[in-house]
N, C-alpha and C positions, 0 to 999 in steps of 0.2 A: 843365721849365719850368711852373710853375705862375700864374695870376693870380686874382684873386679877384671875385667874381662874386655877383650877389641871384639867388637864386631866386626865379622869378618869381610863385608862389603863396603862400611863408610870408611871403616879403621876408627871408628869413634870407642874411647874406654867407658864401660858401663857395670853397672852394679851388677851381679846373677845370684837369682836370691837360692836359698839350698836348695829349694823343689823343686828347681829346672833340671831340665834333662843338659848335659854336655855340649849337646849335639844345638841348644840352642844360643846359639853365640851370634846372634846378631838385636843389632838395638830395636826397642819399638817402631820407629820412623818407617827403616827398613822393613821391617814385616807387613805394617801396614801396606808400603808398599808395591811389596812381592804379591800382596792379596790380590789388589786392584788389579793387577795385573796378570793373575791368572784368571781371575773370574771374568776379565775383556778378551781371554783369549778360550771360554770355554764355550761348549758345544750349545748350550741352551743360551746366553747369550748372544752367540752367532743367529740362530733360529730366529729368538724372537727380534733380534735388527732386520732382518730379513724381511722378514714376517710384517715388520710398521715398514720398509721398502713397498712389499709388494703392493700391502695395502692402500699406500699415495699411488702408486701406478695406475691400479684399478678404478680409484674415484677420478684420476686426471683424465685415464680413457675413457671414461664413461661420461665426463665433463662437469664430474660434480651434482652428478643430481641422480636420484632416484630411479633408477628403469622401470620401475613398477608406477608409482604414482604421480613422479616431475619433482619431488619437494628438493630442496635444495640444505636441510640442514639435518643434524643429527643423523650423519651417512659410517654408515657401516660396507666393508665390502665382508661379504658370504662368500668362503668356497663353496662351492656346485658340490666337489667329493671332496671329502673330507681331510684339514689338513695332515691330519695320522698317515695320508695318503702323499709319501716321498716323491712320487714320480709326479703329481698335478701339485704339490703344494706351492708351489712358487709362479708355476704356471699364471699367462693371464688371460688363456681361454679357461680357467679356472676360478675365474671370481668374476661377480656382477657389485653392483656398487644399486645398494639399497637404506634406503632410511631404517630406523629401527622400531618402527610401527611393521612396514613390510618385512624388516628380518626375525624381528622374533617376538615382539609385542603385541600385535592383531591376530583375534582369533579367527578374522572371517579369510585373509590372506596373510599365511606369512611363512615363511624359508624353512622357519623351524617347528612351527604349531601345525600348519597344513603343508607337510611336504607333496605329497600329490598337486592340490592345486599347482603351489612352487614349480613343480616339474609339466605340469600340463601346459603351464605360462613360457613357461623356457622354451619347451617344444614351439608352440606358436610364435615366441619373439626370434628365434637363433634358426630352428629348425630342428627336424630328428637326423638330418648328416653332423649337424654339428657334436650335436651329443653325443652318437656315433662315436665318433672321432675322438673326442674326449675319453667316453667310457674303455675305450682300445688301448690311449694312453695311460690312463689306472688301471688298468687290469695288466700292463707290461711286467714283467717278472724278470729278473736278474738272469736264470736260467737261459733265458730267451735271448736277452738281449749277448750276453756272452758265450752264446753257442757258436755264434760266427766266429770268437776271437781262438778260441780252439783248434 
């Protein structure tokens, strides 16, 4: 059983077959639509645009190449802390731009198989005020920072 029906955004008349609910009175086009359009305006698509942003940032400051080895292809940028980590994830004293031998491929160096190395290296190419500095801004809390606006 079928009856026919305006969607209520193009004004186009369209079939509505029995098993629809009432409530959906708009054409396929328009749904389609209305999708694409939420899903460019949700929370995980925002993140990960972001996310390939920061990542060009990283390799253009760093110049395209490796900080660990020089290589110049197959470049990954590593967050230092981790992106679950709100306050440094976008940050770009928060990522280094490495090949993917040195990020997570090599067992003798790499960001993610030998994190000590990773961090003994850091230490010596940045410093330990850097890190500092960084680990101060990961470790910032909500609480902290809104106790002044109180």
């Amino acid at each position: 059983m079928k009856s026919k029906k305006i969607c209520k955004i193009c004004q186009k008349l369209r079939d509505i077959s029995f098993f629809e609910t009432p409530k959906s009175l708009y054409c396929i086009d328009c749904k389609k639509k209305a999708k694409r359009v939420k899903k460019k305006q949700s929370k995980s698509y925002i993140n990960k645009k972001k996310d390939k942003e920061w990542a060009e940032a990283v390799k253009e400051r760093d110049g395209h190449r490796c900080q660990y080895c020089g290589k110049t292809t197959f470049l990954n940028s590593h967050h230092i802390f981790s992106r679950s980590n709100f306050l440094t994830r976008w940050d770009l004293d928060n990522g280094i731009t490495l090949c993917s031998g040195c990020h997570t491929l090599s067992s003798k160096f790499s960001a993610h198989k030998t994190p000590i190395e990773f961090i003994d290296w850091l230490i010596d190419k940045k410093g330990q005020d850097f890190i500092n500095k960084l680990r101060a801004t990961a470790r910032k809390t909500t609480k902290t920072t809104n106790s002044f606006i109180i």
